[in-house]
C-alpha positions as CSV (number, residue, x, y, z in Angstrom):
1,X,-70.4,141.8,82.2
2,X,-70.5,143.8,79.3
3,X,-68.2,142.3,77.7
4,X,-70.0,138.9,77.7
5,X,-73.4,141.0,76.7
6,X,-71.1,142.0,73.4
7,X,-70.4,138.1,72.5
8,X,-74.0,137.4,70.7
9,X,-73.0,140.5,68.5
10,X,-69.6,139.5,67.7
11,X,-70.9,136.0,67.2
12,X,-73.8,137.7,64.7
13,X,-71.1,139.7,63.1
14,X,-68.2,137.3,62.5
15,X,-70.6,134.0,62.2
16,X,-68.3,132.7,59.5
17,X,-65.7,132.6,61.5
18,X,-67.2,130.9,64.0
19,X,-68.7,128.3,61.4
20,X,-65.4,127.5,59.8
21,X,-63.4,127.3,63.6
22,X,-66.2,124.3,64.5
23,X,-65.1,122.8,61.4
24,X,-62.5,122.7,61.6
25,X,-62.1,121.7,65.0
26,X,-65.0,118.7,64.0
27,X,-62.4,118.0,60.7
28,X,-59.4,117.4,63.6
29,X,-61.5,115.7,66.0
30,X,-62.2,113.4,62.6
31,X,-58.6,112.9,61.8
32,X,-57.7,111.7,65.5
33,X,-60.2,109.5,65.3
34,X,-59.4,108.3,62.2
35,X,-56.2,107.6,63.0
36,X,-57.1,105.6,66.7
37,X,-59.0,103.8,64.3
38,X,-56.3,103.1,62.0
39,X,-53.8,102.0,65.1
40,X,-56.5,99.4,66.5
41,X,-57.2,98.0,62.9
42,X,-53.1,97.6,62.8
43,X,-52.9,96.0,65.9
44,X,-56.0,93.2,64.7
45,X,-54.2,92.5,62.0
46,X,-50.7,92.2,63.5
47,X,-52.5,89.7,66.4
48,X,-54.3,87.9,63.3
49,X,-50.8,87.1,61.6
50,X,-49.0,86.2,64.2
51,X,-52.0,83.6,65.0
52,X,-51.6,82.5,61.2
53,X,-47.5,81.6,61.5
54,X,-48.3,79.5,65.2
55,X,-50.9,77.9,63.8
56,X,-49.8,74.5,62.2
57,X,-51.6,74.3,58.6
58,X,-53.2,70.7,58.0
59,X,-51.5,68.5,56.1
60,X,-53.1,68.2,52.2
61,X,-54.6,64.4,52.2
62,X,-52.7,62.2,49.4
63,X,-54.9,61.3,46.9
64,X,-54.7,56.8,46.2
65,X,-54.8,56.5,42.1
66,X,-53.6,53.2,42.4
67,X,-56.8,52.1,41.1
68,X,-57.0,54.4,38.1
69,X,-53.3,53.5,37.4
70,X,-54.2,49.8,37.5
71,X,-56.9,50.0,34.9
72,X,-55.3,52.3,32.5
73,X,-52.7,49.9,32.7
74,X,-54.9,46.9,32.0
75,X,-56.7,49.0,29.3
76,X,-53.4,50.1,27.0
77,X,-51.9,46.3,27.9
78,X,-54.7,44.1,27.0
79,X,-53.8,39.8,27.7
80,X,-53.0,38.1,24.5
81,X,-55.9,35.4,23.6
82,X,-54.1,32.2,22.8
83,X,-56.2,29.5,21.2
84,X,-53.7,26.7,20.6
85,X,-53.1,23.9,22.7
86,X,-53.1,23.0,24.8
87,X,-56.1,25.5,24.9
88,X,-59.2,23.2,23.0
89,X,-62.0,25.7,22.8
90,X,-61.3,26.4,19.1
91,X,-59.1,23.0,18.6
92,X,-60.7,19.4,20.1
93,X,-58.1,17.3,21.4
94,X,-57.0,15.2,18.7
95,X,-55.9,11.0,18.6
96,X,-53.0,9.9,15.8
97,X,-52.4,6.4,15.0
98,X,-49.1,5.0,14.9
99,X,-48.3,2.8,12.3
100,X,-48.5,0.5,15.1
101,X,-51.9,0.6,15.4
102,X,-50.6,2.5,18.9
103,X,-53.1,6.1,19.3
104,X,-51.2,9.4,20.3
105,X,-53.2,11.9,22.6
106,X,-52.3,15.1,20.9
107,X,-53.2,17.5,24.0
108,X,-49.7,20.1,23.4
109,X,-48.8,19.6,20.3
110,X,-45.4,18.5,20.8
111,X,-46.4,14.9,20.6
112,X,-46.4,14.9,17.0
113,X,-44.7,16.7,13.9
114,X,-41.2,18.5,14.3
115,X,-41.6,19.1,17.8
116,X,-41.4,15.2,18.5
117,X,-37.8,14.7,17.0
118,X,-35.2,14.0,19.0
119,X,-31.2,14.7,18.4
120,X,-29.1,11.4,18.1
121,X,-25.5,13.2,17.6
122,X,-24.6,16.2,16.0
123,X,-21.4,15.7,13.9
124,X,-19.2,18.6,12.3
125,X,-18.4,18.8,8.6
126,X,-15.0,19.8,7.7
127,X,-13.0,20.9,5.0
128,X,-9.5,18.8,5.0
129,X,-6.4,19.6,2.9
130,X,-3.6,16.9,3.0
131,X,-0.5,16.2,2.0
132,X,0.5,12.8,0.8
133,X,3.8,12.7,-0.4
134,X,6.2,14.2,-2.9
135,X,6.8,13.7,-6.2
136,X,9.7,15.2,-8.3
137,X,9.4,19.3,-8.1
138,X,5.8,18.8,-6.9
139,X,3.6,17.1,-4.1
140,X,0.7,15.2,-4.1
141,X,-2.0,16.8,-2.3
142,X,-5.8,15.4,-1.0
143,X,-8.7,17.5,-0.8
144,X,-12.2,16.4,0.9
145,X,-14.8,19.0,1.6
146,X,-17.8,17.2,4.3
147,X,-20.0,20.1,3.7
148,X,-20.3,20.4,0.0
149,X,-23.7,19.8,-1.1
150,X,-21.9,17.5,-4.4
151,X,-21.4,14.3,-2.9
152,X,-18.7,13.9,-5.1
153,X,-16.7,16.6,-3.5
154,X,-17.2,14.8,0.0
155,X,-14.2,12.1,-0.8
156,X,-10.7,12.6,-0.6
157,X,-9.8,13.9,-3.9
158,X,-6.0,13.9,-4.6
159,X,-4.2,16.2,-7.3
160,X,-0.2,16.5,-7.9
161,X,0.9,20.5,-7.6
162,X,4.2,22.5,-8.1
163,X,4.4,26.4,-7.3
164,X,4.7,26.6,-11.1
165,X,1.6,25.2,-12.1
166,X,-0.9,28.5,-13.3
167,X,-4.0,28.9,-11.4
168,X,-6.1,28.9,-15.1
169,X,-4.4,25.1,-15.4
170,X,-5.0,23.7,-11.5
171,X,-6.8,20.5,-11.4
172,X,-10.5,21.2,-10.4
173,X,-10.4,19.4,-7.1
174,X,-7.3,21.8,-5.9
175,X,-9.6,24.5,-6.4
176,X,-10.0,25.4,-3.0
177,X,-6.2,26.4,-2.6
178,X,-3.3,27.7,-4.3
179,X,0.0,25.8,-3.7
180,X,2.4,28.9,-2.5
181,X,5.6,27.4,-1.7
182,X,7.0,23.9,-1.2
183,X,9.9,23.5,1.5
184,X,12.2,20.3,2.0
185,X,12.5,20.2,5.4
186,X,14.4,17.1,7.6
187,X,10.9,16.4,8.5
188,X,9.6,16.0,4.9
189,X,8.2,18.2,2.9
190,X,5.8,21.3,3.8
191,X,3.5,23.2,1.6
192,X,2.4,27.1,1.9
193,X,-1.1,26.8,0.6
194,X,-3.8,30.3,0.5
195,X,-6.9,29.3,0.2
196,X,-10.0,31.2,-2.2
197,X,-11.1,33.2,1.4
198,X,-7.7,34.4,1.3
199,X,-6.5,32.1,4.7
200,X,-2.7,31.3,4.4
201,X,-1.4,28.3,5.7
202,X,1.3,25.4,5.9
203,X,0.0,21.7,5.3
204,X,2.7,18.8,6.6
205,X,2.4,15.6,6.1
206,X,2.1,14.9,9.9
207,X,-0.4,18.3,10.2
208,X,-3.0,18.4,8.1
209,X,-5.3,21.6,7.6
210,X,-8.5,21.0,8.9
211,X,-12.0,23.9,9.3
212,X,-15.2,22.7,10.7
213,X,-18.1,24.2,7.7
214,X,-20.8,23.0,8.8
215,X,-22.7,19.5,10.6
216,X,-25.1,17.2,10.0
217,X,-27.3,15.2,11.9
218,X,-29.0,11.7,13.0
219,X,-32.3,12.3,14.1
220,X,-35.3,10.0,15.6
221,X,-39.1,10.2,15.4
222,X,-40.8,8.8,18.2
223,X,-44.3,8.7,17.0
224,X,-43.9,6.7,14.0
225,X,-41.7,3.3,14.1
226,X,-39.3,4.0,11.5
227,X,-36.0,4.0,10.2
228,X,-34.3,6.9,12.0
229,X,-32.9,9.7,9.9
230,X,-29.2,9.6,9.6
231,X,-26.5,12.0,8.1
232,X,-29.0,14.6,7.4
233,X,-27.8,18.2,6.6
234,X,-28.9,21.5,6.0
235,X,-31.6,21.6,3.1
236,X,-32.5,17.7,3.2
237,X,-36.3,17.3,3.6
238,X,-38.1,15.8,6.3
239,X,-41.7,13.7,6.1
240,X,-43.3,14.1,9.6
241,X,-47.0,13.2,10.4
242,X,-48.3,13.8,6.6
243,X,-46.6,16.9,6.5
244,X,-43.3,18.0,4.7
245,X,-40.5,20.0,6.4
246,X,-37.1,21.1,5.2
247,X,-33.7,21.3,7.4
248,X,-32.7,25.0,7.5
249,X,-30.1,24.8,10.2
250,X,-27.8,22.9,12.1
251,X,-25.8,23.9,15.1
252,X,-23.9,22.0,17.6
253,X,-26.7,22.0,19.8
254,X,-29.5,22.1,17.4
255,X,-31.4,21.8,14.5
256,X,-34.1,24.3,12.9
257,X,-37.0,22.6,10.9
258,X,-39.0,24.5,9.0
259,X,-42.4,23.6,7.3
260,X,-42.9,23.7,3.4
261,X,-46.5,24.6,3.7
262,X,-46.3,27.8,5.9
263,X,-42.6,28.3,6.7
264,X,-43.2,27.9,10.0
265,X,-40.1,27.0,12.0
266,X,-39.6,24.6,15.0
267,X,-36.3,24.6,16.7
268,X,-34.7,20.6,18.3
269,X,-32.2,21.5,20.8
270,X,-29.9,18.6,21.5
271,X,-29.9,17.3,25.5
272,X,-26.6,15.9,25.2
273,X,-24.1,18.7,26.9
């Protein structure tokens, strides 16, 4: 019992001893705690991520810009305005008299003017080199070029030609050619010609050489009871519904019009195959 009378004195004596043990016993009591705490925080969050991976996420909704594509497409692509027949707002519907006395109903356009022709037969223009006969050292040779625009040059021009004739002394109409070499065959003769292009040949009198140049054209205007237009060819002009055009090309299967006043072109495709 005196022992536990001599505590309060100790306790009076050594107080700081006793006020540092409680804290630090209150400073471990802290850190356990602290650390529970820690642990049960851990565990939330462990529980709360494994909820996050089973949980399936909602699908992100697809947003529809059809729409917006659609006018921004109409906007940068705006319709072409056309006010030519047959659209009349800016151009009445107009009536042509024939010659006839018969009206045309211009509604397209096509009734009238280039558009109206039609193709009678296309014909090809060639260049033909012949050989006629021989003469001596020399033959007699026949030149006719279709698609020259000097009608004179058209017909069967003949000139007489040895290999020894020079080129500054060849006849005008065997222009075309040079004569390169004459052969006596059983046959008759045959003559290695080069023409100004620089296209080597041999002319026979059984094989003449023949190239297609160009064509012409016979032509019919519907609208108007005329004369057709026959052998026309490239550059000829044409007098169509007042108006004046020019032929600027011919092709097997068509023919390009073209008008003086505005150059504008109109192309007649033939319907024969």
């Amino acid at each position: 019992m005196k022992s536990l009378g001599s505590i309060p004195g100790l306790v009076k004596r050594h107080y700081e001893k006793v006020i540092l043990a409680l804290a630090l016993l209150i400073l471990i009591g802290a850190v356990v705690y602290l650390n529970q705490m820690k642990n049960a925080e851990n565990e939330k969050i462990d529980t709360y991520d494994k909820g996050i991976t089973r949980r399936k996420p909602k699908p992100i909704q697809i947003v529809d810009i059809g729409v917006l594509s659609s006018a921004m497409s109409r906007a940068t692509n705006a319709p072409s305005l056309s006010f030519t027949p047959p659209h009349n707002l800016f151009n009445p519907v107009k009536w042509q008299q024939r010659s006839d006395g018969q009206r045309i109903k211009v509604e397209t356009g096509t009734e009238v003017g280039p558009a109206a022709l039609q193709i009678v037969k296309i014909s090809p223009l060639s260049t033909i080199i012949t050989l006629d006969n021989q003469s001596g050292s020399g033959v007699n040779m026949s030149v006719a070029q279709e698609a020259s625009t000097n009608r004179f040059m058209r017909q069967k021009l003949q000139a007489y030609l040895t290999t020894n004739t020079p080129m500054d002394r060849i006849h005008s109409r065997t222009r075309l050619f040079t004569l390169k070499d004459l052969k006596l065959l059983p046959d008759g003769p045959a003559a290695e010609i080069e023409l100004i292009d620089g296209t080597k040949t041999t002319v026979t009198t059984n094989k003449p050489f023949a190239r297609i140049e160009g064509y012409k054209v016979d032509l019919v205007y519907p609208p108007e009871n005329r004369r057709p237009f026959t052998d026309k060819r490239v550059g000829d002009p044409l007098a169509l519904a007042g108006e004046d055009y020019n032929i600027v090309a011919i092709t097997p299967n068509e023919v390009v019009v073209s008008a003086r006043s505005n150059d504008r072109r109109t192309i007649i495709r033939s319907n024969a195959p």
